[in-house]
C-alpha positions in Angstrom: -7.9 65.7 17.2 -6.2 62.4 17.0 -2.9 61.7 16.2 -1.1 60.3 13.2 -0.7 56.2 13.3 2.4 55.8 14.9 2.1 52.1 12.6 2.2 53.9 9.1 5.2 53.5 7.9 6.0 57.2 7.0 5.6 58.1 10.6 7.1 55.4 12.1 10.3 56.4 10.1 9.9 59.9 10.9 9.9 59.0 14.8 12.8 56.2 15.2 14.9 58.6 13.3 15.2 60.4 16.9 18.4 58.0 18.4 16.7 59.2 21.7 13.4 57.7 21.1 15.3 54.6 19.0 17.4 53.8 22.0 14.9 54.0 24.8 12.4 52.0 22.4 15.5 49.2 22.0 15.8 49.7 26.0 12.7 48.8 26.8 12.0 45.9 24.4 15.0 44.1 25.5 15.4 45.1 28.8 19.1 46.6 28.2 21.2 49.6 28.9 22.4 50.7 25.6 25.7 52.4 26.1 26.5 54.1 22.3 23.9 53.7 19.3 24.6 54.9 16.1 22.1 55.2 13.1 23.2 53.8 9.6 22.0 53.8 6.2 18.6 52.0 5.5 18.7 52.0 1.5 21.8 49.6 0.3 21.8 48.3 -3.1 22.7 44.9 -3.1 23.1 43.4 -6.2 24.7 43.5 -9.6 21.8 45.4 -11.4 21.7 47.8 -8.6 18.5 46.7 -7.0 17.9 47.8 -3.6 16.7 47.0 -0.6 15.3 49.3 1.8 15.2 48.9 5.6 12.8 50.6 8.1 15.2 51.5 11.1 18.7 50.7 11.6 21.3 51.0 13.4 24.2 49.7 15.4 24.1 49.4 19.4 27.0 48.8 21.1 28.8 45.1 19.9 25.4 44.2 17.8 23.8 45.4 14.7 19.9 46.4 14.7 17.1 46.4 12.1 13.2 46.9 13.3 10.6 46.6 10.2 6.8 47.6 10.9 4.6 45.1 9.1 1.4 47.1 8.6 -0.7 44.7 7.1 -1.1 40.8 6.4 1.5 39.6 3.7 2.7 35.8 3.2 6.5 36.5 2.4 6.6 37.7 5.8 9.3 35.1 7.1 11.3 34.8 3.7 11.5 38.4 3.3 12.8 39.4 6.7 15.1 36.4 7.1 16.7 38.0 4.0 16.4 41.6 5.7 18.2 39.5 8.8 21.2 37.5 6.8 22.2 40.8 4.7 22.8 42.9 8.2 25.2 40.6 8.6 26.4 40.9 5.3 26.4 44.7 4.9 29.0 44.4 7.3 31.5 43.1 4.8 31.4 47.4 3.4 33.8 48.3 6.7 35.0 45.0 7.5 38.7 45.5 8.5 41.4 43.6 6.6 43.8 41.2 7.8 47.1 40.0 6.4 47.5 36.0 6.4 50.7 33.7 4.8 49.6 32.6 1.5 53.0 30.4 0.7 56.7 30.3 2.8 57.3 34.3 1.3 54.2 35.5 0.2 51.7 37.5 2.8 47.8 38.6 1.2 45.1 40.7 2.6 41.5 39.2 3.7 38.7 40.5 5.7 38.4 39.9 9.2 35.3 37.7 9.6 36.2 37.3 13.5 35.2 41.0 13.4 31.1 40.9 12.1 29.2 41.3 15.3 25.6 39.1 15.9 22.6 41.2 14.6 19.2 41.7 15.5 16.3 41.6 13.3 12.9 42.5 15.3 9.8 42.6 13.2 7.0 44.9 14.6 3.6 43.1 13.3 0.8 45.4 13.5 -2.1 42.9 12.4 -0.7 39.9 12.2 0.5 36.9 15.1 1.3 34.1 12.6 -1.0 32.1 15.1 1.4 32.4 18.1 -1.1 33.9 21.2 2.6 35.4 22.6 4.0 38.6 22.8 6.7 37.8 20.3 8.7 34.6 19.2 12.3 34.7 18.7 14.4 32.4 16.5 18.2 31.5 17.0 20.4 29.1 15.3 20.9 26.2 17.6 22.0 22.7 17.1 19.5 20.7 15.2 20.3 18.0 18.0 18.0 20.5 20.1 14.9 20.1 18.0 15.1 16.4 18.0 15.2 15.9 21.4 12.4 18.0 21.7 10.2 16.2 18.8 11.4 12.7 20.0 8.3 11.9 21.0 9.1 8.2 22.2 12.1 9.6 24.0 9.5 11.8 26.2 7.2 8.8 27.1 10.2 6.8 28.7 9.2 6.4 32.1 12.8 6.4 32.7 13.6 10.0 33.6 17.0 9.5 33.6 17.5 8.8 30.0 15.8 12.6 29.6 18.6 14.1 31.6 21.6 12.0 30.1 20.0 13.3 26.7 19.8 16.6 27.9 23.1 17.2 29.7 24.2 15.9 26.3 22.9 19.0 24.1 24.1 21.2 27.2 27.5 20.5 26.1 26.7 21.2 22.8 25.6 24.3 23.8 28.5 25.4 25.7 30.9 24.4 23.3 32.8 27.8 22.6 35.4 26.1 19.8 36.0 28.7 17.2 33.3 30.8 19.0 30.2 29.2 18.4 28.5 31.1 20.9 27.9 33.8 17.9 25.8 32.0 16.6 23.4 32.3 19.6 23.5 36.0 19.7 22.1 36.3 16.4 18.3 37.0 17.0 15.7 36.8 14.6 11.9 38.5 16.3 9.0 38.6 16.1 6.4 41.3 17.9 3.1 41.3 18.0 0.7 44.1 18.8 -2.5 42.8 18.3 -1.3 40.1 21.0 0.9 42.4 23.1 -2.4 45.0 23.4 -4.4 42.1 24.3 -2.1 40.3 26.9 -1.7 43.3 28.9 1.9 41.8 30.9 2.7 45.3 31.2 6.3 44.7 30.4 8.6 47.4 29.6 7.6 48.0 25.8 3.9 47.7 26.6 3.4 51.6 27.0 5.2 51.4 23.3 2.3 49.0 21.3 -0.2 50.3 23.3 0.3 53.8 22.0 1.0 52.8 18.6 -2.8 51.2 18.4 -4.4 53.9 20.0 -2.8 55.9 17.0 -4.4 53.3 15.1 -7.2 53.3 16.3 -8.0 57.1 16.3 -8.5 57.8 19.7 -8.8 61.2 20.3 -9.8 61.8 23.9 -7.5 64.1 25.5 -7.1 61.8 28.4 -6.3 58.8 26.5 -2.5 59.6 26.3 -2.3 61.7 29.1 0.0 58.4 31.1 2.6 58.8 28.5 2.9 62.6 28.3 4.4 61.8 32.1 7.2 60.6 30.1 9.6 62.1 28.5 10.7 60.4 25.1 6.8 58.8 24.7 5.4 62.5 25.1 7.8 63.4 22.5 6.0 60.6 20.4 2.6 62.4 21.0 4.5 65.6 20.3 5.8 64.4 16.7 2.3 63.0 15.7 0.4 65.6 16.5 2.4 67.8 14.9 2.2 65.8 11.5 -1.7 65.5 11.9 -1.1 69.5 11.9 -0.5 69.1 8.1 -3.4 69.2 5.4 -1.3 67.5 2.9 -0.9 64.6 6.3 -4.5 64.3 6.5 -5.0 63.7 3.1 -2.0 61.0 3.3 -3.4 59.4 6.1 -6.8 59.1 4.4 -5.6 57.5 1.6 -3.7 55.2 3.6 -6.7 54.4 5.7 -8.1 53.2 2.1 -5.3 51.3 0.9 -5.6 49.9 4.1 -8.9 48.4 4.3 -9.0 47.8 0.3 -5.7 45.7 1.0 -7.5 44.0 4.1 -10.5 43.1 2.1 -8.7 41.3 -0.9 -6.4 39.5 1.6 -9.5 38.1 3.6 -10.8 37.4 0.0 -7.8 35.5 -1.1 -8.2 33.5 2.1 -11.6 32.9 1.9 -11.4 31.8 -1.6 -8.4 30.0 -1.3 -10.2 28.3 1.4 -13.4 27.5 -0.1 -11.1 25.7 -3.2 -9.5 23.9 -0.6 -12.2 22.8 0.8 -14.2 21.9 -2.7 -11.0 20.1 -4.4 -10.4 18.2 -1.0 -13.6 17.2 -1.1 -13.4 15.9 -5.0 -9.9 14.6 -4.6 -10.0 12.8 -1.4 -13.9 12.5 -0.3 -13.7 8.2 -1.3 -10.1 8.2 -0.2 -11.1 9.7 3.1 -14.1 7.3 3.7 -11.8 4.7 2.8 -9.2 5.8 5.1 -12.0 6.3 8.4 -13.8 3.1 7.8 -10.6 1.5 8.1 -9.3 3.6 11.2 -12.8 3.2 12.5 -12.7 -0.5 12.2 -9.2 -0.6 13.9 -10.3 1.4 16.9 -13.2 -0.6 17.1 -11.1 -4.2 17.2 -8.8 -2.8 19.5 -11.3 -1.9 22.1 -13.2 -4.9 21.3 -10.9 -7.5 21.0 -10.5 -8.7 24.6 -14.3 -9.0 24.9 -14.3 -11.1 21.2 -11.3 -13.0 22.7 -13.5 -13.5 26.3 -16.6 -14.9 24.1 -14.5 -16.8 21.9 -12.9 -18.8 24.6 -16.2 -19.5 26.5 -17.9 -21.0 23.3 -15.0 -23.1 23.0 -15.0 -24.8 27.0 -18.4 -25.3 26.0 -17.5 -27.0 22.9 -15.4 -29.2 25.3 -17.7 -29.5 27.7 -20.4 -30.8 25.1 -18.1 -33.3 23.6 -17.4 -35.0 27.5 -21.3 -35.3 26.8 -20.4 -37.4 23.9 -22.6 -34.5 21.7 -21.9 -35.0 17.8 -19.7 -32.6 16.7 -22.3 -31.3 14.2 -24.8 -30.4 16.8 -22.1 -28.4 19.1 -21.6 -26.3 16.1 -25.2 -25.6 15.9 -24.8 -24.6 19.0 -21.5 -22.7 19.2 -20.6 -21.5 16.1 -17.5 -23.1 16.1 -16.8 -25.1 12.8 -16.9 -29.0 12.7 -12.8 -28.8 12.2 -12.4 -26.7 15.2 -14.5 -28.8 17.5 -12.8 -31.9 16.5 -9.5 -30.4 17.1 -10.2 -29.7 20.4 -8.6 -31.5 23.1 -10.5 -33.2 26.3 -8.9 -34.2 29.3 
């Protein structure tokens, strides 16, 4: 028998409830020693008409807060959405944020919070299907100065031959970077990721959280050979995993979930790869419509410039030996009519010219 997908979402929930198997996962993925974790509430309402926002996993981990979201399938709010998940566990802090007492005027003291006591958080989005076209394990984002960017897009600055100017510029945005006025370091330890299975599966580093995505898409995938998860029974908290799902698959009332899921699933799959075909094909007809005389305007012209560049030194070559024969024709005392039978040159031109 196989186990339940370790991706779908109800099991996934089920299993990083367990702070043991939460804390070795968040371990292993960041290569850390996680000395206190503590789980916190994953449904907040956060708005005035008490809408509400729902978070897979989260919890705090020493000096930072922590939110993991499994993305099952394909969906394009995927950055927008989770930056928003990202920005409000910062926010959500405000609830416990400790007050502070600070002069308003010469006799009067009042009470704010304590923003020097929000810690960095840590957003890492597990992508089951998707890679937003990275061929990397996962990408991370942190805010940096723009200055960084820049220099890295500055694409005339990169082909100086003058090394030096790259290191001045460099050792420049280092400084930047370790400015701690007003502690802008924070800013750096705010992490936004983003993992992704189908690549992690594929890459095979064999990092730390490999044994973690590769479990999750044999889940997936249905395996059900005995021996297939025999490696991570060796371990304690992953065997606890296989213990949890296999329990669940135990279930009648699971099956029938799961089944239903594995619908959704593929139904969801086929109208997304729909959308994009379609949405492709439109492109591809209205670009066609819209810019087909444009575009043969636009490569005739960058086909013509190509072509003068390259031949331009062999049209300047010609040129100049049609005109010393010119010259050479006139010391002949040769009409100028004739010579531009013979050169090309116009009558003008050939006049022009002067003889020594």
């Amino acid at each position: 028998m196989y186990l339940a997908p370790l991706n779908y979402d109800r099991y996934f929930k089920k299993v990083f409830s367990d702070l043991d198997i939460a804390k070795r996962f968040l371990e292993d993925f960041f290569d850390i020693t996680i000395q206190e974790i503590e789980k916190l509430e994953i449904k907040k309402s956060i708005t005035d008409d008490a809408r509400s926002v729902e978070f897979d996993f989260r919890c705090k981990i020493d000096d930072r807060f922590v939110i993991i979201e499994m993305q099952q399938w394909y969906k394009p709010d995927v950055i927008q959405r989770f930056y928003v998940y990202h920005a409000l566990n910062t926010a959500l802090q405000l609830e416990k944020l400790p007050n502070k007492n600070v002069l308003a005027s010469e006799k009067e003291l009042t009470k704010v919070k304590d923003y020097l006591q929000i810690m960095p958080v840590i957003t890492l989005v597990w992508l089951v299907d998707d890679n937003l076209g990275f061929t990397e394990d996962y990408i991370g984002f942190v805010p940096t100065p723009e200055q960084v960017t820049t220099f890295i897009k500055d694409v005339k600055l990169w082909q100086n031959p003058d090394i030096q100017e790259l290191i001045t510029q460099r050792n420049h945005l280092l400084k930047q970077l370790e400015n701690k006025s007003k502690d802008l370091p924070w800013l750096y330890e705010n992490r936004l990721i983003y993992a992704f299975q189908k690549n992690i599966v594929k890459n095979k580093k064999y990092e730390k959280y490999y044994a973690w995505f590769e479990l999750a898409q044999k889940t997936l995938d249905k395996i059900s050979d005995k021996f297939a998860y025999s490696e991570y029974e060796k371990d304690a908290v992953l065997n606890e995993i296989i213990r949890r799902l296999r329990k669940e698959i135990d279930d009648p009332m699971q099956i029938e979930y799961i089944e239903d899921y594995d619908r959704f699933r593929i139904e969801i799959q086929r109208y997304e790869e729909g959308v994009r075909t379609t949405a492709w094909r439109e492109g591809i007809s209205e670009g066609m419509s819209k810019g087909l005389k444009e575009g043969l305007k636009e490569g005739l012209k960058e086909g013509r410039q190509e072509a003068e560049a390259e031949l331009l030194p062999q049209l300047q070559a010609e040129r100049q030996k049609l005109i010393e024969t010119a010259k050479f024709l006139k010391t002949l005392n040769i009409d100028s009519q004739t010579i531009s039978l013979k050169t090309g040159l116009s009558i003008e031109e050939i006049e022009n010219l002067a003889i020594k």
